[in-house]
KEZAGU-729174 format. One record per residue (C-alpha): residue in three letters; residue number from 1; x, y, z. Coordinates in steps of 0.5 Angstrom, whole numbers, plus 500, padded with zeros to 3 digits. Layout:
{code: ALA; pos: NUM; c1: X; c2: Y; c3: Z}
...
***
This chain:
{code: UNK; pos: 1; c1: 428; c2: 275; c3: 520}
{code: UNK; pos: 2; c1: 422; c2: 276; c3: 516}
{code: UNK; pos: 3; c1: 423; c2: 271; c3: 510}
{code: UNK; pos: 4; c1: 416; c2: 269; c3: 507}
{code: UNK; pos: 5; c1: 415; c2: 263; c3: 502}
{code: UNK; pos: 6; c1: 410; c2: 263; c3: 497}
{code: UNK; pos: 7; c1: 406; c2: 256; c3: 498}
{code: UNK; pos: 8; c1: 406; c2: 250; c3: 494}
{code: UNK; pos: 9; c1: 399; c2: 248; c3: 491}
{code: UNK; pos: 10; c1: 395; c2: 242; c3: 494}
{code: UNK; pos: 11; c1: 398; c2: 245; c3: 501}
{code: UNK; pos: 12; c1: 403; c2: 240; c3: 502}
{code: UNK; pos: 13; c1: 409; c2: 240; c3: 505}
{code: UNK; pos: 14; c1: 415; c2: 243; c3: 500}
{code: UNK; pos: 15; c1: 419; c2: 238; c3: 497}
{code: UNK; pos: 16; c1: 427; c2: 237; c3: 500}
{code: UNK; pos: 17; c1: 432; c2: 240; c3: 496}
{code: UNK; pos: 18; c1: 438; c2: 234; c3: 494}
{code: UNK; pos: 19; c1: 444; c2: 239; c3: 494}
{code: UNK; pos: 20; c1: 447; c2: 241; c3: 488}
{code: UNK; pos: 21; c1: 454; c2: 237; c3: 490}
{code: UNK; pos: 22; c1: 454; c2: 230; c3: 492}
{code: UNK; pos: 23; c1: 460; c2: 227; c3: 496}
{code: UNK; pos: 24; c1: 462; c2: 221; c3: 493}
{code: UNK; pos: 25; c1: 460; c2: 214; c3: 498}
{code: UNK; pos: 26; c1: 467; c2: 213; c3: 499}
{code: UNK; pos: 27; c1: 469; c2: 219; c3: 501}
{code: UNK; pos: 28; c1: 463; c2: 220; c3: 506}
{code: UNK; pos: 29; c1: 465; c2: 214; c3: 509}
{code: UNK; pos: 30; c1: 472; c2: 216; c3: 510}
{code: UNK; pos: 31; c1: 470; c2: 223; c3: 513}
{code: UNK; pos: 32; c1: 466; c2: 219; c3: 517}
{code: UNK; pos: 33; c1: 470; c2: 214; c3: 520}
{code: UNK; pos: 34; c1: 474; c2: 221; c3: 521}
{code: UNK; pos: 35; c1: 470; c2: 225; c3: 525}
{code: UNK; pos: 36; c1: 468; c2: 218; c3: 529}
{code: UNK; pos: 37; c1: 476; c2: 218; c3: 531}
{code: UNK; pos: 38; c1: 476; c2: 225; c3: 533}
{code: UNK; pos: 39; c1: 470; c2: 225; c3: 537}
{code: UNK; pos: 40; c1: 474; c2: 219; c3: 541}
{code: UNK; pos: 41; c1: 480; c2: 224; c3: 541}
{code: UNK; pos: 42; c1: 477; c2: 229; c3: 544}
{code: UNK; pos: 43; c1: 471; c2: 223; c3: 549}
{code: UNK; pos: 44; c1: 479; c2: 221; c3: 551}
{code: UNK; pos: 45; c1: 481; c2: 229; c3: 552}
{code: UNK; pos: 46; c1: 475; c2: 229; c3: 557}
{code: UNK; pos: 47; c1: 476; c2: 223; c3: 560}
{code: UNK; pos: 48; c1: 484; c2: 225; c3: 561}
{code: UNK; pos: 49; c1: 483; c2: 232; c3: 565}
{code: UNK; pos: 50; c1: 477; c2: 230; c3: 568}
{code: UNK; pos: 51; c1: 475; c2: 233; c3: 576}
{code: UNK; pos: 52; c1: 471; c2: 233; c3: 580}
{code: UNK; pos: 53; c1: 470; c2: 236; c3: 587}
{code: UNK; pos: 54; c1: 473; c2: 243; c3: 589}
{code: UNK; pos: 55; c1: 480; c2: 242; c3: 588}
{code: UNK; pos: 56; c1: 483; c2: 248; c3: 586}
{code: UNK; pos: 57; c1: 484; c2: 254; c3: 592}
{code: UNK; pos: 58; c1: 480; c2: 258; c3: 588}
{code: UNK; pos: 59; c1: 474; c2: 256; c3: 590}
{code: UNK; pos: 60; c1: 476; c2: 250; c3: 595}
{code: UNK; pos: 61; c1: 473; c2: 252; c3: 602}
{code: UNK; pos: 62; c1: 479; c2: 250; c3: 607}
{code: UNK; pos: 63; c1: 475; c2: 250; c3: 612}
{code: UNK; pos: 64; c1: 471; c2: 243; c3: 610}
{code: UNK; pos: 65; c1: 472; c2: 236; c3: 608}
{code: UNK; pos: 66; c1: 469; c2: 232; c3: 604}
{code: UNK; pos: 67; c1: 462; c2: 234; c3: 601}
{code: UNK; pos: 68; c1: 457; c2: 234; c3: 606}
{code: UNK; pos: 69; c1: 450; c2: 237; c3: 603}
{code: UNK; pos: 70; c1: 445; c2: 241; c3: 608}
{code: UNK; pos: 71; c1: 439; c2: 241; c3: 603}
{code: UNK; pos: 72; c1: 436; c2: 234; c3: 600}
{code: UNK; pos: 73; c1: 435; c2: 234; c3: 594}
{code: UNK; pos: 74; c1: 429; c2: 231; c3: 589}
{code: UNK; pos: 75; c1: 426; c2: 225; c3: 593}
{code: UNK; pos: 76; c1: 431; c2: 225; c3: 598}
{code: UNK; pos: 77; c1: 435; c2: 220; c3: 592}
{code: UNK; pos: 78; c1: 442; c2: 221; c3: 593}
{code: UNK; pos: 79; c1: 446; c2: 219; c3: 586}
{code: UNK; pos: 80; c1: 443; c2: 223; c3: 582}
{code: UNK; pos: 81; c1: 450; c2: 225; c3: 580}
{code: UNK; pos: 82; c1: 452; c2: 219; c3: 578}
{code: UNK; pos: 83; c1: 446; c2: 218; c3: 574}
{code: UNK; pos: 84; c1: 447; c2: 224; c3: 570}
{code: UNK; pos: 85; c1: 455; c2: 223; c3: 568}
{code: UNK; pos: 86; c1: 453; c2: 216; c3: 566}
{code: UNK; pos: 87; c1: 447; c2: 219; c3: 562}
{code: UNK; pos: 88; c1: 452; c2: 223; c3: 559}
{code: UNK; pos: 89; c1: 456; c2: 218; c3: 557}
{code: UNK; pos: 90; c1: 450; c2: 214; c3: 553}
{code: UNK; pos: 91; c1: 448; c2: 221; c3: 551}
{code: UNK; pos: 92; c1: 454; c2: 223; c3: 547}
{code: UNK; pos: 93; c1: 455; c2: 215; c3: 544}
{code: UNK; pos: 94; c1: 449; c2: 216; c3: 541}
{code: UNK; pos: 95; c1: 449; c2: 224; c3: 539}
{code: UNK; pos: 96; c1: 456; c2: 221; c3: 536}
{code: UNK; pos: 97; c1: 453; c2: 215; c3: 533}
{code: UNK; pos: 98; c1: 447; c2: 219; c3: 529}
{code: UNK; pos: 99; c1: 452; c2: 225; c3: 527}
{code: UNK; pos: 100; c1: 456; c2: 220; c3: 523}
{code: UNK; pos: 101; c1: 450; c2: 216; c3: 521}
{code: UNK; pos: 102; c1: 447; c2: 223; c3: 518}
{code: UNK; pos: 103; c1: 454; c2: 225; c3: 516}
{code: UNK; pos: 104; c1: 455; c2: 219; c3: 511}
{code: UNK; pos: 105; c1: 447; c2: 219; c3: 508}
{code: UNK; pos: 106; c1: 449; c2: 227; c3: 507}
{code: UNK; pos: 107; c1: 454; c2: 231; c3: 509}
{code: UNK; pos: 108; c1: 450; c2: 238; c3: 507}
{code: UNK; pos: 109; c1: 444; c2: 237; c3: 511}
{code: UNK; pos: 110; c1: 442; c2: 243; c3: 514}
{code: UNK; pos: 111; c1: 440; c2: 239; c3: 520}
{code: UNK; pos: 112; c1: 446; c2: 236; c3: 521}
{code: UNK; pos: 113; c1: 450; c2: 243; c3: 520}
{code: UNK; pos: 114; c1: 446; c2: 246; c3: 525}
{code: UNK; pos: 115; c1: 446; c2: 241; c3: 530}
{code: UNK; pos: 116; c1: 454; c2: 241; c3: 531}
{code: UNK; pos: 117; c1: 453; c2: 248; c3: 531}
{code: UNK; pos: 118; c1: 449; c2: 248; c3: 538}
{code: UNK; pos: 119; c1: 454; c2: 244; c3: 540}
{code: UNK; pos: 120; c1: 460; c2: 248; c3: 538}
{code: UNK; pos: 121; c1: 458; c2: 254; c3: 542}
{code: UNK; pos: 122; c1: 459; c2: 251; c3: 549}
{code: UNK; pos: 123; c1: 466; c2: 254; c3: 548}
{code: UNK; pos: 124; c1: 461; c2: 261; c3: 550}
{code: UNK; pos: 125; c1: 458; c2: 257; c3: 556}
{code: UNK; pos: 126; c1: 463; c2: 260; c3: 562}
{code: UNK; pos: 127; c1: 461; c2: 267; c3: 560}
{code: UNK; pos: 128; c1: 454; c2: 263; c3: 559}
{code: UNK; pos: 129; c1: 455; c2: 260; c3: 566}
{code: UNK; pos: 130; c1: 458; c2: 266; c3: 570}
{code: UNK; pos: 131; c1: 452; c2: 272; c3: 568}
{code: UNK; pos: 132; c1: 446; c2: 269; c3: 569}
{code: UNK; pos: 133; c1: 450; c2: 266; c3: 576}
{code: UNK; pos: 134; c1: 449; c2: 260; c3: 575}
{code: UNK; pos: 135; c1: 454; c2: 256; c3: 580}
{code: UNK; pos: 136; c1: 455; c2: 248; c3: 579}
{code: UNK; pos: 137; c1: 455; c2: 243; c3: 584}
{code: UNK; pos: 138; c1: 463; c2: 242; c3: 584}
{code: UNK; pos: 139; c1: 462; c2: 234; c3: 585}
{code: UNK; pos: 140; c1: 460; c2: 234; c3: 577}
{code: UNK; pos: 141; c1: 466; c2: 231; c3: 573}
{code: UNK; pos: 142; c1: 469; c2: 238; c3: 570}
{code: UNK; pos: 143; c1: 475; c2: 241; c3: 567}
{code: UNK; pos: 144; c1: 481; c2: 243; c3: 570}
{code: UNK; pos: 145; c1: 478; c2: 249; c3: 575}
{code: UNK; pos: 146; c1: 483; c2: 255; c3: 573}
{code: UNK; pos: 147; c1: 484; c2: 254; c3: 565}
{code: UNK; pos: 148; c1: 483; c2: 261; c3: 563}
{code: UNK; pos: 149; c1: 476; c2: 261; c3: 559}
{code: UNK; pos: 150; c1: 474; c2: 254; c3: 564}
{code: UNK; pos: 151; c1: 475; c2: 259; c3: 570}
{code: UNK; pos: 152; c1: 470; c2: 264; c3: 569}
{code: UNK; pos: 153; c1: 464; c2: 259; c3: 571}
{code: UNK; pos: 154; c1: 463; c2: 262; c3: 578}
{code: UNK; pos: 155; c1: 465; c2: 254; c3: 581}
{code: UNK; pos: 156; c1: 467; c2: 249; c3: 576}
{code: UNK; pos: 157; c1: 465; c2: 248; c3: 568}
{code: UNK; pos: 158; c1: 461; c2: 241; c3: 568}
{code: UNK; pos: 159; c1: 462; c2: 236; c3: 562}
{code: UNK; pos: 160; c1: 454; c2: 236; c3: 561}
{code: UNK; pos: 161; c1: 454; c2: 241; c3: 557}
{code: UNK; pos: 162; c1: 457; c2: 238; c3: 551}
{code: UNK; pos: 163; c1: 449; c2: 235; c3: 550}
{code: UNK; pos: 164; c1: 447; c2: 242; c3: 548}
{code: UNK; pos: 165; c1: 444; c2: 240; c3: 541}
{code: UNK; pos: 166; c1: 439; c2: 236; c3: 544}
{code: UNK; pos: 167; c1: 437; c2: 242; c3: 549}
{code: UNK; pos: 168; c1: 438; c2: 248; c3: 544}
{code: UNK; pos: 169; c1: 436; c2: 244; c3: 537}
{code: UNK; pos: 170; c1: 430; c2: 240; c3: 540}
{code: UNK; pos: 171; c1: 424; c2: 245; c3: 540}
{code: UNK; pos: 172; c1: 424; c2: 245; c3: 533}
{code: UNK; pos: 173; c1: 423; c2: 238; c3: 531}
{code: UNK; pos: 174; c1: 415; c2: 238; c3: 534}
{code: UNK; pos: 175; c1: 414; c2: 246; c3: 532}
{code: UNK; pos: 176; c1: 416; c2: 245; c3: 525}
{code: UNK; pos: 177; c1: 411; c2: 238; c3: 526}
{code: UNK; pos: 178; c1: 406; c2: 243; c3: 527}
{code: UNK; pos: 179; c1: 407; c2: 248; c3: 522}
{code: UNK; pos: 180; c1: 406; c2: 243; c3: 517}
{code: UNK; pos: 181; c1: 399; c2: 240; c3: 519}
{code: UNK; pos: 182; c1: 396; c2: 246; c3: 520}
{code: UNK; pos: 183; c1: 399; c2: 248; c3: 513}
{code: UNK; pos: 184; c1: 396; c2: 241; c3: 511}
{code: UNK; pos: 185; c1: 390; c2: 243; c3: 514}
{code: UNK; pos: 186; c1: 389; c2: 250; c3: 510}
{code: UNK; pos: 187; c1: 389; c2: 254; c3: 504}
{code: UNK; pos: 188; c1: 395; c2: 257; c3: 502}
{code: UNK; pos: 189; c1: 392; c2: 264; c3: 503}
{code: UNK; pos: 190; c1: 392; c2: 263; c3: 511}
{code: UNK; pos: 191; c1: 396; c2: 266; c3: 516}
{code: UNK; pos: 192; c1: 400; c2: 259; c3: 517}
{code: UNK; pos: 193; c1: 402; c2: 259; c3: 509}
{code: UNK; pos: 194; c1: 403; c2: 267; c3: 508}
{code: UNK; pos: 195; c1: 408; c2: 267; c3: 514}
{code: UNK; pos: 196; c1: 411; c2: 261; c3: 516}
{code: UNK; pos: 197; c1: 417; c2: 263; c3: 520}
{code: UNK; pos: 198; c1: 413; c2: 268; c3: 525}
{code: UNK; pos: 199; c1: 409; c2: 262; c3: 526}
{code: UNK; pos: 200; c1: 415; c2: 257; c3: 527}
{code: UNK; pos: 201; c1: 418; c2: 261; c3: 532}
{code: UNK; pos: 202; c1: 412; c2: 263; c3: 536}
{code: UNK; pos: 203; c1: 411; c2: 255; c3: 536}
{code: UNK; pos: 204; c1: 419; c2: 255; c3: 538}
{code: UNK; pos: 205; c1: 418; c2: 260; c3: 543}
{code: UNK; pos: 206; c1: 412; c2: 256; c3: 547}
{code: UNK; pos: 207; c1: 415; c2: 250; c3: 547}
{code: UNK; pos: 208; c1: 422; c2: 252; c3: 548}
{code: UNK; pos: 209; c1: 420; c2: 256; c3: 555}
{code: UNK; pos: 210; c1: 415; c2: 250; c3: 557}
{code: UNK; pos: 211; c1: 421; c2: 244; c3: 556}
{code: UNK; pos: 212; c1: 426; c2: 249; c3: 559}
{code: UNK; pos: 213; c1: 422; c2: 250; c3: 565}
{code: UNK; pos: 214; c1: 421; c2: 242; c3: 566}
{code: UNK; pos: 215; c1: 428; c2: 240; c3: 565}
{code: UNK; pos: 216; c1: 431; c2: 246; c3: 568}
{code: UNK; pos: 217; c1: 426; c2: 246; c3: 575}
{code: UNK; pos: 218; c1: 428; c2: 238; c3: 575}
{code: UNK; pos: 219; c1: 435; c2: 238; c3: 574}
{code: UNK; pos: 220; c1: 436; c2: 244; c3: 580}
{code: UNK; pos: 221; c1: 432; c2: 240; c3: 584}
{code: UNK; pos: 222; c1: 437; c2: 234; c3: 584}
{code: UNK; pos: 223; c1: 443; c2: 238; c3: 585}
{code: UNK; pos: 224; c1: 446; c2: 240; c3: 579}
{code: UNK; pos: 225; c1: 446; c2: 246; c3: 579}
{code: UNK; pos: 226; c1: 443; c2: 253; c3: 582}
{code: UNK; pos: 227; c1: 442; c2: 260; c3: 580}
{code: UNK; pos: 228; c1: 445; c2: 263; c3: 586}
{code: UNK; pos: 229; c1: 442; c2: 270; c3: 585}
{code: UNK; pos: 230; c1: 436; c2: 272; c3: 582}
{code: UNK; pos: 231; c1: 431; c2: 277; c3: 581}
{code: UNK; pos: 232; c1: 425; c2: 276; c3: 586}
{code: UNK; pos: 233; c1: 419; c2: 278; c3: 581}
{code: UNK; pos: 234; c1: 419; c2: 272; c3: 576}
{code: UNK; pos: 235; c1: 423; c2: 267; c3: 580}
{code: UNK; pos: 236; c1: 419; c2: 261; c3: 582}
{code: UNK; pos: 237; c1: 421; c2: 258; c3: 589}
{code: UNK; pos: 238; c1: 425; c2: 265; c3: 590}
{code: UNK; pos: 239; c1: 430; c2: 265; c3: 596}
{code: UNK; pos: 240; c1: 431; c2: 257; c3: 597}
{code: UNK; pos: 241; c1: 436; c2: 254; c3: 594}
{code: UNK; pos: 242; c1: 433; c2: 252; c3: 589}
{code: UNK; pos: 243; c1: 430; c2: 258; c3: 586}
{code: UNK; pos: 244; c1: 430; c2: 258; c3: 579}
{code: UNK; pos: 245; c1: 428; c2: 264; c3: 575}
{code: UNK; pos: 246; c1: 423; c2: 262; c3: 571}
{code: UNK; pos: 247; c1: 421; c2: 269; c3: 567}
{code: UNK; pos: 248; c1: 428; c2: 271; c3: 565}
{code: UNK; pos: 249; c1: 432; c2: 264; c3: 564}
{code: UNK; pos: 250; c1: 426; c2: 259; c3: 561}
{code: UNK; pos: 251; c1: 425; c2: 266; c3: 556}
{code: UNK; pos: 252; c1: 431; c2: 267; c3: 555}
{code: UNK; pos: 253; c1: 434; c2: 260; c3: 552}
{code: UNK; pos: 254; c1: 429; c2: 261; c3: 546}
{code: UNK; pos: 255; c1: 433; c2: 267; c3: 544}
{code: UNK; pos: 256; c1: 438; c2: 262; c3: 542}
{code: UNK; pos: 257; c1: 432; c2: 256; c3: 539}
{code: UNK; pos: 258; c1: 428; c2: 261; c3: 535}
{code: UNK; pos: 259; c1: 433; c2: 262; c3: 530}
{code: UNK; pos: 260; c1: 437; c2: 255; c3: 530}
{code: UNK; pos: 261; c1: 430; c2: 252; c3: 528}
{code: UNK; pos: 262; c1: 429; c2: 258; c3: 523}
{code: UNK; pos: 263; c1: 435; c2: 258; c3: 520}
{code: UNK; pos: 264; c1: 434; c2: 250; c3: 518}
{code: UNK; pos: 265; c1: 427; c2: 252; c3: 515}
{code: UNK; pos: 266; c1: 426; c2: 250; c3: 508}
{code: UNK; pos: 267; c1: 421; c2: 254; c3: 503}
{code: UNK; pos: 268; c1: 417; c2: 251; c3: 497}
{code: UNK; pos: 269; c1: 424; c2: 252; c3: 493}
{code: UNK; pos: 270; c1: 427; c2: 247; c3: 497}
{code: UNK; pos: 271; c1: 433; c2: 253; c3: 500}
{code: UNK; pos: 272; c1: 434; c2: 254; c3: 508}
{code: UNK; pos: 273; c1: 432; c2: 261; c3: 511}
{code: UNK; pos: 274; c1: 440; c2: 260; c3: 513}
{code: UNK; pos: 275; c1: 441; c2: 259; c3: 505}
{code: UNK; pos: 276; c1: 437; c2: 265; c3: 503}
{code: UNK; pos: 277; c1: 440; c2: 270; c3: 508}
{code: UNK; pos: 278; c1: 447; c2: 267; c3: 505}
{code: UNK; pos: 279; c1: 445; c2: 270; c3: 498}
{code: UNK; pos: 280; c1: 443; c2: 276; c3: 500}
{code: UNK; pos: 281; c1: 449; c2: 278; c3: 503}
{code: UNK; pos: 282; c1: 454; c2: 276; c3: 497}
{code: UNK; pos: 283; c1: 457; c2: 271; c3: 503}
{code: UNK; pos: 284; c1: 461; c2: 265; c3: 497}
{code: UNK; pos: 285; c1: 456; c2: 266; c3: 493}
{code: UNK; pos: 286; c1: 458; c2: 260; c3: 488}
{code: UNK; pos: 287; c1: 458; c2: 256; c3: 494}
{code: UNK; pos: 288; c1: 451; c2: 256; c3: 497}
{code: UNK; pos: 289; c1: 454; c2: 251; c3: 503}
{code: UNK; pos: 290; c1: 460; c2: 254; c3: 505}
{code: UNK; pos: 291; c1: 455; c2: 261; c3: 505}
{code: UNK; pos: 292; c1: 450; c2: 257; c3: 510}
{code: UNK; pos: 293; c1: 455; c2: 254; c3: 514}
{code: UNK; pos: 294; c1: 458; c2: 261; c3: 515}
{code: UNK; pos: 295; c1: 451; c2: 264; c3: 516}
{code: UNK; pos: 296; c1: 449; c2: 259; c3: 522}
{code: UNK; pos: 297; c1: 456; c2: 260; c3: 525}
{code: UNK; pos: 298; c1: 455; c2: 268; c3: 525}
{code: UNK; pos: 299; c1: 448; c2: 268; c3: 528}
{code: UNK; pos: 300; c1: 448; c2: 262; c3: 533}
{code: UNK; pos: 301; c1: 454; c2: 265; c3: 536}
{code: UNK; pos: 302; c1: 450; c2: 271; c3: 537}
{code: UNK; pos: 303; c1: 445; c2: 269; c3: 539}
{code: UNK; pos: 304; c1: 448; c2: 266; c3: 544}
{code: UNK; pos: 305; c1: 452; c2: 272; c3: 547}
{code: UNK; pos: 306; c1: 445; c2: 275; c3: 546}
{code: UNK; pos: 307; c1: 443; c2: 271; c3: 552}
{code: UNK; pos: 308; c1: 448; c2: 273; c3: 555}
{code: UNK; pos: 309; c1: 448; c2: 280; c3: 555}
{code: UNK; pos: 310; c1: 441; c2: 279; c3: 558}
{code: UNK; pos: 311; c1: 443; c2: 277; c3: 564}
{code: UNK; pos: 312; c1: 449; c2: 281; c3: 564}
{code: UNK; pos: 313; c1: 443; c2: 288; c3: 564}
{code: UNK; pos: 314; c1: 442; c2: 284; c3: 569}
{code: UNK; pos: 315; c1: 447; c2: 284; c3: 573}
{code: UNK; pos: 316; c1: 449; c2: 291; c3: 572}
{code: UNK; pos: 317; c1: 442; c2: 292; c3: 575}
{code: UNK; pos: 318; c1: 444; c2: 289; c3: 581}
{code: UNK; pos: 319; c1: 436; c2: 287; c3: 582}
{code: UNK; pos: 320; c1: 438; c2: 280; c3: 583}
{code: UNK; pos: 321; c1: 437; c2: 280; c3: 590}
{code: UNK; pos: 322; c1: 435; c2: 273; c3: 592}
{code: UNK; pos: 323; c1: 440; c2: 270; c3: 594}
{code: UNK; pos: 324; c1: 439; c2: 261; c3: 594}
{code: UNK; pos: 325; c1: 440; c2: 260; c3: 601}
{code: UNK; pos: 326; c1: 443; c2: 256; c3: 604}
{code: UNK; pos: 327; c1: 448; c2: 255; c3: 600}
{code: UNK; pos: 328; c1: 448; c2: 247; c3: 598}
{code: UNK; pos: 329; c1: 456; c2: 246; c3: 596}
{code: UNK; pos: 330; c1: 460; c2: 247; c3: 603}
{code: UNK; pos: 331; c1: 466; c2: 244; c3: 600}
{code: UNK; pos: 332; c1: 465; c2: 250; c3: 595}
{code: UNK; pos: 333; c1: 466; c2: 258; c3: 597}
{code: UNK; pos: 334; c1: 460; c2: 262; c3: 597}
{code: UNK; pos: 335; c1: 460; c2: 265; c3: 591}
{code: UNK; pos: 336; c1: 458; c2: 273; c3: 593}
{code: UNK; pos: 337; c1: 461; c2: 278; c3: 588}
{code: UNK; pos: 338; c1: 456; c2: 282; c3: 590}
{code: UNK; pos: 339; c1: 456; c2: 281; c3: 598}
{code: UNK; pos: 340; c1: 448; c2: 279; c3: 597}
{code: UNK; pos: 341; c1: 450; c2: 272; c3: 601}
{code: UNK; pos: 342; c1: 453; c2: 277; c3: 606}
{code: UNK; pos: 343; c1: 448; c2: 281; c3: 607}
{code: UNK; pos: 344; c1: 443; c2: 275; c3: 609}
{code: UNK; pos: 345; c1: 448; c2: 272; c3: 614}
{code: UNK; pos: 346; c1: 451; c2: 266; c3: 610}
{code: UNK; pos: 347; c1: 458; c2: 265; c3: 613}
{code: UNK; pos: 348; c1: 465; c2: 265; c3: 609}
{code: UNK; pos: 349; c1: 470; c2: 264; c3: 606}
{code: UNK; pos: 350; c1: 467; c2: 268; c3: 600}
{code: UNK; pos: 351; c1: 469; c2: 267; c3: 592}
{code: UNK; pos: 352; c1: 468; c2: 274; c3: 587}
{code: UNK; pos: 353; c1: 469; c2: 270; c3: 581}
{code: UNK; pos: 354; c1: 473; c2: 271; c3: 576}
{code: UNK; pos: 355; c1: 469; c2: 279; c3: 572}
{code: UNK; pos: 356; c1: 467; c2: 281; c3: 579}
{code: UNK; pos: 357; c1: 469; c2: 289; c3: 577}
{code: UNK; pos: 358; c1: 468; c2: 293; c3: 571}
{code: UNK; pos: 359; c1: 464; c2: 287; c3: 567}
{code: UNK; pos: 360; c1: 460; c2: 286; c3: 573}
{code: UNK; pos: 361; c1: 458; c2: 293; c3: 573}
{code: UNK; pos: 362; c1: 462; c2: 294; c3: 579}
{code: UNK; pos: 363; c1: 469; c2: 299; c3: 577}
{code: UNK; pos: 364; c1: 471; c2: 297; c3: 585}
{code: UNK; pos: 365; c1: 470; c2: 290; c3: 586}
{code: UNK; pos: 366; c1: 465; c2: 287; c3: 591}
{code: UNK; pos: 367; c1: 462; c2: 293; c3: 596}
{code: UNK; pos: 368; c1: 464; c2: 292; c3: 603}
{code: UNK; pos: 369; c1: 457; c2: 289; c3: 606}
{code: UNK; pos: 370; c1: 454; c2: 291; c3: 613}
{code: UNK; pos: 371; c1: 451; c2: 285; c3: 615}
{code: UNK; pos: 372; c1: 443; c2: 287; c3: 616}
{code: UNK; pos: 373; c1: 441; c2: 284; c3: 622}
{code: UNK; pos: 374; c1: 434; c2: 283; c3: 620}
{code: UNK; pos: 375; c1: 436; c2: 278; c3: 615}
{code: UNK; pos: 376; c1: 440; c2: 272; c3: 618}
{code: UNK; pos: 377; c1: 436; c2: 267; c3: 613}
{code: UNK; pos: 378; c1: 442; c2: 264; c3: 610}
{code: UNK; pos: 379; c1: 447; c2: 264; c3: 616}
{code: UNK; pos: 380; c1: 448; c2: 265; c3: 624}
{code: UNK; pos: 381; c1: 447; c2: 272; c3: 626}
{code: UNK; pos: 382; c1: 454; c2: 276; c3: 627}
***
C-alpha cells in the first residue's frame, strides 16, 4: 500500500475524525449489552464441546495410555497448561469487557472494527495450523477433533487461538507511538512526514518479528505446541523438540500485522488507509463505513491466507527436513505425512493428517520410507 498524507502544520499528530453517523446512546447500549449476550453464547458453545486429550481414533495412539511426556518442559513446571487455559478465560473476559466498552463509546472505531477482524480470521487457523505443521499438544481444551474444518489441524484445534487480536493487532499500538514522536520531532519535510505507511509498517515489521520470536519460543517451550518439520537453515534449536523456525514463522506473521496496523492509520484528514482504499474502488461509497469494514475483511482474510501460502511452498519444497524429536505427545500419532519422522527412526503409529496428497504436493500420499540407518535420532533402530 502506498498511500501518502500531507502533514499538518506544527508537526503535530492529525486530529481523529468523529464519524459522520453517530448511533443514538440508547441504541449502543442495547447492541452492546447484545453482543455481550452473544460473546456468553458462543464462551457457552465453547465451553459445551470442550475436549481435551487424544479421543478420536484419528489421532489417538491405541498403544498408550494416559499422557506420559518423554521431554520437559520450560523450568521442569508441569502445569503449564493449566495456567494457559485459566490465561484464556481471563483473556477473553477482559477482550469482551473492552470491545463492549469501546462498542458503546463508538461503534465505528476502526480500531475496534479491526480488532474483531483478527479475531474472526481463527475460522482460517486449521489450514494455518495444518501448513506450517504445527501440531498442538492434544491435552489443550479444543474442539471436537473430527468437525470438518477443526479436522485439518495436524492434531487438535485448541481453544487459545481465539486471543488472536492481541497477537496480531498488538505491534501496531507501539509502531504507531513511535511514528508520532518522531513525526513530533521533525519537520513536515522529513522522510517520516512524507511516507508515513512505509515507516509504520517497517516499525510493525521489527516489532512484529521481535514479540513473535519471544512469545512463540516461550510458549513452545511449555509444551503448547511444536512445529513438527522445519527448514533447517533459519530454524533456531533445529531437530529437537522444540525447534522453532524463527526465519520463516516470526517473518511470516507480519504479513498479517503490517496491513491490520496499516489499514487503521489515519491521515491529517481524519480518514483511515482502509477508508481510502474503500473510495477508490467505489466500494458503497455513500456509505464510507460499511465500504471500511469490507475492505478490512477483504485484506485481513488474504492476508492471512498469504501466510499460509508461504508455508505451503514450503511444504511442496519438502525442505522441512528437520523433524522435532522426540516426539513429545505419545498419546498422540506421530504426524508424518511426509515420512521424514520415519526416516529418522521414530516409532509408529503414524498420522498423514488430513490434505496429505495433492495439497500437500504429493499426488500419491505419503512415500513409502526406507529407514535410513544412519539416522535413529528419534527412535530405535529397526
Amino acid at each position: 500500500m502506498t498511500t501518502e498524507q500531507t502533514a499538518p502544520t506544527g508537526g503535530s499528530a492529525p486530529p481523529e475524525r468523529k464519524p459522520a453517523e453517530q448511533t443514538t446512546p440508547t441504541k449502543r447500549s442495547y447492541l452492546g449489552w447484545g453482543l455481550l449476550a452473544l460473546a456468553i453464547v458462543i464462551l457457552g458453545l465453547i465451553a459445551a464441546n470442550a475436549r481435551r486429550g487424544a479421543v478420536s481414533p484419528r489421532i489417538a495412539n491405541p498403544n498408550v495410555t494416559g499422557a506420559p511426556r518423554p521431554v520437559d518442559v520450560l523450568f521442569g513446571f508441569d502445569h503449564w497448561l493449566e495456567v494457559i487455559h485459566i490465561g484464556t478465560i481471563i483473556l477473553m473476559v477482559v477482550v469482551i469487557t473492552i470491545w463492549v466498552r469501546m462498542f458503546r463509546r463508538n461503534p465505528k472505531d476502526p480500531v475496534l472494527i479491526m480488532g474483531f477482524m483478527t479475531t474472526v480470521i481463527v475460522w482460517q487457523d486449521p489450514i494455518m495450523n495444518w501448513s506450517p505443521f504445527a501440531v498442538y499438544n492434544p491435552q489443550l481444551w479444543h474442539w471436537p477433533e473430527d468437525w470438518p474444518l477443526v479436522s485439518l489441524s495436524p492434531t487438535v484445534e485448541p481453544f487459545v487461538v481465539i486471543g488472536y487480536v492481541l497477537f496480531y493487532l498488538g505491534p501496531y499500538f507501539p509502531a504507531v507511538a513511535i511514528l508520532r514522536r518522531l513525526q513530533a520531532a521533525r519537520s513536515p519535510e522529513s522522510f517520516v512526514w512524507k511516507h508515513p505507511l512505509i515507516c509504520l509498517a517497517s516499525f510493525i515489521l521489527v516489532i512484529g518479528f521481535i514479540f513473535d520470536m519471544i512469545l512463540e519460543v516461550s510458549l513452545v517451550r511449555t509444551g503448547m505446541y511444536i512445529y513438527s518439520q522445519a527448514i533447517p537453515f533459519g530454524t533456531i534449536f533445529a531437530g529437537t523438540t522444540y525447534q522453532f523456525p524463527l526465519l520463516w514463522e516470526s517473518l511470516s506473521v507480519t504479513f498479517v500485522m503490517i496491513p491490520a496496523g496499516v489499514l487503521i492509520y489515519r491521515d491529517d484528514s481524519g480518514r483511515t488507509v482502509a477508508e481510502k482504499l474503500a473510495q477508490r474502488a467505489r466500494i458503497f461509497p455513500k456509505r464510507p463505513f460499511v465500504g471500511m469494514v469490507i475492505v478490512m475483511a477483504v485484506i485481513m482474510n488474504i492476508s492471512y491466507f498469504i501466510y499460509g501460502g508461504w508455508f505451503m511452498a514450503i511444504k511442496w519444497s519438502d525442505q522441512a527436513t528437520s523433524v522435532a524429536c522426540p516426539w513429545p505427545y505419545p498419546e498422540a500419532k506421530v504426524y508424518d505425512p511426509q515420512g521424514f519422522y520415519e526416516k529418522n527412526g521414530a516409532e509408529g503409529p503414524y498420522s498423514v493428517g488430513i490434505w496429505s496428497e495433492w495439497m500437500s504436493g504429493q499426488p500419491n500420499g505419503r512415500p513409502d520410507v526406507e529407514f535410513a540407518s544412519t539416522s535413529d535420532r528419534c527412535g530405535v533402530a529397526k
